[in-house]
C-alpha positions in Angstrom: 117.2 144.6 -1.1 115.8 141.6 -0.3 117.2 139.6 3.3 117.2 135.7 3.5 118.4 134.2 6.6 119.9 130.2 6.3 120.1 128.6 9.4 123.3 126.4 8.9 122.8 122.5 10.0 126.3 121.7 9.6 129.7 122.9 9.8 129.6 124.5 6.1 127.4 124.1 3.2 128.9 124.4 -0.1 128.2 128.2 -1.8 126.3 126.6 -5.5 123.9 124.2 -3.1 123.2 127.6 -0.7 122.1 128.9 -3.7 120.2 126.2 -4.6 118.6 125.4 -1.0 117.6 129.3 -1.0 115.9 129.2 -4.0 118.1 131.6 -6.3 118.7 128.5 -8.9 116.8 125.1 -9.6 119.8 122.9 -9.2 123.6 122.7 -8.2 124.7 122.8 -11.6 122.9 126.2 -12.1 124.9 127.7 -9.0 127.3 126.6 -10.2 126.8 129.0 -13.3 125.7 131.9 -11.2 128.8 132.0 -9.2 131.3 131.5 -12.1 129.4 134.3 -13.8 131.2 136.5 -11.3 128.1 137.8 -9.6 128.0 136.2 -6.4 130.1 138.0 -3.4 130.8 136.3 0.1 131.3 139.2 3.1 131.7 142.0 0.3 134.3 140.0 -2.2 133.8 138.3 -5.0 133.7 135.0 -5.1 134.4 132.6 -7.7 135.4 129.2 -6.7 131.9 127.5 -7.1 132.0 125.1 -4.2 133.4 127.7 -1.7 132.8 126.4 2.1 130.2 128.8 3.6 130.1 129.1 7.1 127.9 130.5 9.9 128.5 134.0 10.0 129.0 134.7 6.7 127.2 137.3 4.1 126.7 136.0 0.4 125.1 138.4 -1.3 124.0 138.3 -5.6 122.1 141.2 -6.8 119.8 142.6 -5.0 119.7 139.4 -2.4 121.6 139.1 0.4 122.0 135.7 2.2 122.8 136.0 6.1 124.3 132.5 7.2 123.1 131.5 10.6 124.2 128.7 13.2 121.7 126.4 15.1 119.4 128.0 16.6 120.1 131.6 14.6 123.1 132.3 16.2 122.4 136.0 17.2 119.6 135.0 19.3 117.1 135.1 16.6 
């Protein structure tokens, strides 16, 4: 399983452009397609609304990826 950690600059970042910023899909529009494909889960459920509010903290995961959303500054100390 691959790990990515995204260190959050904001309050949220909306779950197609994470996907876009991490490199899983070339644009917005493509995660946009990924996550109404059904394969996209945030903190172990699926999610399906495309522009979901992600938040530090949270897991997204898709395959065999899994995204760890960080605050400023990594958030656990990291």
């Amino acid at each position: 399983m691959e790990k990515v950690d995204f260190e959050l600059t904001s309050e949220f970042i909306e779950l197609n452009q994470l996907l876009k910023l991490v490199g899983l899909c070339d644009s917005g529009g493509a995660g946009k397609q990924i996550v109404a494909s059904g394969e996209v889960r945030v903190d172990g459920k699926q999610e399906l609304r495309k522009t979901a509010k992600i938040r530090a903290g949270q897991k997204v995961s898709i395959g065999d990826v899994r995204i760890a959303v960080l605050g400023q500054k990594g958030a656990g100390g990291a």
